[in-house]
N, C-alpha and C positions, 0 to 999 in steps of 0.2 A: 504494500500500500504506500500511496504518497499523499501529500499534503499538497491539497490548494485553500489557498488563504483569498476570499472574496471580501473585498468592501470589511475586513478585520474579523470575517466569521472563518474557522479555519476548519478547511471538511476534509476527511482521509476518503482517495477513490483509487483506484486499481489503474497502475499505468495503462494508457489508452483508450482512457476517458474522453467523449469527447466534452470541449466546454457545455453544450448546448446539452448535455444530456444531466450535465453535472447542476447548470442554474436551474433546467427542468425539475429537478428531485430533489433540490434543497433551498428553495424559496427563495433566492439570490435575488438582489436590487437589479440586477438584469435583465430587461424587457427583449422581445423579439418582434421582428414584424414578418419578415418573408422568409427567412430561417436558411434562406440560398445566397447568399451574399452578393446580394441586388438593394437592400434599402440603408445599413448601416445604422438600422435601430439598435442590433446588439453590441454595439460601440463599447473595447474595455482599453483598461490603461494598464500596461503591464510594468509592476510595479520593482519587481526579482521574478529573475526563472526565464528570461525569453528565450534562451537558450533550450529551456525545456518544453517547448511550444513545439507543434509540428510548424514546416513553413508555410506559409502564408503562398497562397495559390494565383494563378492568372486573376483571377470573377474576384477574392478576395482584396488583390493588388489594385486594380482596377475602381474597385467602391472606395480604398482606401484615399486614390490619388484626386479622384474626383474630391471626397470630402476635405480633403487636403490637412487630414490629421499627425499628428506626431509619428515618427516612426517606433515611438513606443506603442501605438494603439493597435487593436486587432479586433477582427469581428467574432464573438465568441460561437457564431453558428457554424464557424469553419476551423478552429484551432482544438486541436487533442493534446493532451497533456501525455509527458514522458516521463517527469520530474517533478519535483517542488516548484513550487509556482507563486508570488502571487501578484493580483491583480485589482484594481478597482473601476468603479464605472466612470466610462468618461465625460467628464463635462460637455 
């Protein structure tokens, strides 16, 4: 098991988790809208651990650059956890 720490609540998940399934099952400040990485409602800020993210994909890349957010931000409908993580929602 590993630890991802949301918004300071810290949840133990089995590596390759993905985020989306992980905010689904434990009530996380982390909204969805399209859940395909097309709207950029699940906007997170990664806080420690980017290294243990999977990468960040074309359609991911793509909603990223438009919204022109930090390159510490991810969409959590598209990133799995490997590692310790953690993250919080982005402004």
């Amino acid at each position: 098991m590993i630890t991802v720490t949301i918004a300071g609540r810290t949840i133990e998940v089995a590596t390759g988790t993905t985020m989306q399934h992980i905010c689904d099952e434990h009530d996380t400040p982390v909204r969805f809208g399209c859940r395909a990485a097309r709207c950029g409602a699940c906007m997170i800020k990664v806080i420690a651990g980017a290294d243990n993210l999977s990468p960040a994909g074309p359609d991911e890349r793509a909603v990223l650059d438009v919204l022109a957010w930090s390159p510490d931000c991810r969409l959590a409908c598209q990133a799995t956890v490997f590692g310790t993580v953690t993250i919080d929602v982005a402004d």
